[in-house]
N, C-alpha and C positions, 0 to 999 in steps of 0.2 A: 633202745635209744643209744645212739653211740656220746662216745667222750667226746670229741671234737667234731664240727662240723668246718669245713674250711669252703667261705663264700668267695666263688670264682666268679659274680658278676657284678655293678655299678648297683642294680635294682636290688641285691639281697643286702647288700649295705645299708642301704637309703632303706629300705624297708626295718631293719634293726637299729637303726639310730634315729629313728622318731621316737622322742622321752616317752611316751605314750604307751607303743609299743614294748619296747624294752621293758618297760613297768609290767605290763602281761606276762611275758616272756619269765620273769622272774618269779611273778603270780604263780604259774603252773604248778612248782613243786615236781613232786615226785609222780603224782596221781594225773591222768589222762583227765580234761574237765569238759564241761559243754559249754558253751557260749553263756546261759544262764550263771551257770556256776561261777564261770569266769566273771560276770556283770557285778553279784549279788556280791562275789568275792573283792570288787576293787569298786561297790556301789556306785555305777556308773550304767548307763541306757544298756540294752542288748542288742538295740540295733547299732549303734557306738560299737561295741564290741564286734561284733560281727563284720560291719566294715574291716576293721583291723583283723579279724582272725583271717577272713576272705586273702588281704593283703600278706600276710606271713606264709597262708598253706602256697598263693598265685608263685612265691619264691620259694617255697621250699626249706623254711623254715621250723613251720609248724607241719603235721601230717593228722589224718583222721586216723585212730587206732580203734576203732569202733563203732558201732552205728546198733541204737536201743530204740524200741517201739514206746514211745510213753502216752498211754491216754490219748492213740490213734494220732500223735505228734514224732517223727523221726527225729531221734536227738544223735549228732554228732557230737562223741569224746575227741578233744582235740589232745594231742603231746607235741612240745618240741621234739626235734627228729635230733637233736643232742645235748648234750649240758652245757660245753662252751661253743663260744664262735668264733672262728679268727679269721681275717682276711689275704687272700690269696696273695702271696710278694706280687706277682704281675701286674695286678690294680695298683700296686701300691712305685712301679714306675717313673712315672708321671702326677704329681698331682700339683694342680693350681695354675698357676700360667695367667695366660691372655685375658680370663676372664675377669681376674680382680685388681683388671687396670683399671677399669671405671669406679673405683673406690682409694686409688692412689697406690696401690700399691701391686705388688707381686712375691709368688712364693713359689718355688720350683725346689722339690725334691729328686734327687736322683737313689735309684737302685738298679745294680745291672751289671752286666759285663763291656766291654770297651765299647763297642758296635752300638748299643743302649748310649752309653756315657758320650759318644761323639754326637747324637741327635741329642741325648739333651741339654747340651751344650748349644748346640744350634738353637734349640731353643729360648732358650736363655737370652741367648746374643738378640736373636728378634723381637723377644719380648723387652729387650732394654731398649733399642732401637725404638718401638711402637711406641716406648714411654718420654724415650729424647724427645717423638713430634709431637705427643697428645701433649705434652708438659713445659715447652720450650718457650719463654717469653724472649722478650730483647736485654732483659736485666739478665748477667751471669748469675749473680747472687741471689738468683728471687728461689732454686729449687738448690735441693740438697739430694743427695742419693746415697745410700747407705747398701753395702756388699756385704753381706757375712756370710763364708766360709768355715765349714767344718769338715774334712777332707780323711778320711780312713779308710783303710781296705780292709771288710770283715770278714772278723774269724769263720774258716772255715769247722772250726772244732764247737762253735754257740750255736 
C-alpha cells in the first residue's frame, strides 16, 4: 500500500467524496476485507457494498489483494491502494464557473502560471458578463454583486 495516492482524474474524486464511500474507505483498516466483511463491518446490504467497492476498484482506488475459495464461493480481499488521497494541483485549475449561475451565483478559483492566470481571467470576465444578461432587470438597484479577491503568489519553498 503506498502512503499517498495522488488522483489525476474528475471520476476518482467524485468516486471518494461520496459520504458513503469515504466511510468504507476508512472502514478498511489495515487488513485487506471482502465485501461481506466490509457489509457486516458497517451493517449495511452486500449488494450496497459491492456497488461501491465495484466503483472505488473502476478508479483505482481500491485494488483486489487476493482472491480465497470459500464453500465453492470466490471471495475477493479488497485494500485501498494507499492510506492518503490528495488531489492532483491540475484538477484543482479551474473549479466552478458557468455552471452555478443557475443558483445565482459563481465561484472561480485560480491556480497556475501566467498563461493559466490569462484564461482564467477570461473566464471570469464571461462568466460575469452571462451574469449582467441572465440577472439584468430595468431597476439599477434591484441586484447587488459582490468581488472578493485574495491575490498571492505561492511559496515556492511550501
Amino acid at each position: 500500500m503506498k502512503e499517498i495516492f495522488v488522483m489525476t482524474t474528475y471520476e476518482q474524486v467524485r468516486a471518494v467524496s461520496d459520504s458513503f464511500r469515504s466511510r468504507m474507505l476508512v472502514n478498511f483498516g489495515t487488513q485487506p476485507l471482502t465485501g461481506q466483511q466490509l457489509a457486516e463491518k458497517l451493517d449495511i446490504s452486500r449488494s450496497k457494498i459491492h456497488y461501491h467497492l465495484n466503483e472505488l476498484e473502476k478508479n483505482g482506488i481500491i485494488e483486489i489483494v487476493r482472491r480465497e475459495e470459500k464453500n465453492g464461493i470466490m471471495q475477493k480481499f479488497y485494500q485501498p491502494v494507499a492510506k492518503s488521497y490528495i488531489v492532483d494541483d491540475k484538477l484543482l485549475d479551474f473549479f466552478g464557473g458557468s455552471d452555478l449561475l443557475s443558483k445565482g451565483s459563481m465561484t472561480n478559483t485560480f491556480r497556475g502560471d501566467q498563461e493559466t492566470f490569462e484564461k482564467f481571467m477570461k473566464r471570469v470576465n464571461d462568466d460575469f458578463q452571462k451574469a449582467l444578461g441572465e440577472y439584468s432587470t430595468d431597476d439599477p438597484y434591484s441586484s447587488e454583486y459582490v468581488l472578493h479577491v485574495d491575490w498571492y503568489k505561492k511559496d515556492n519553498n511550501s
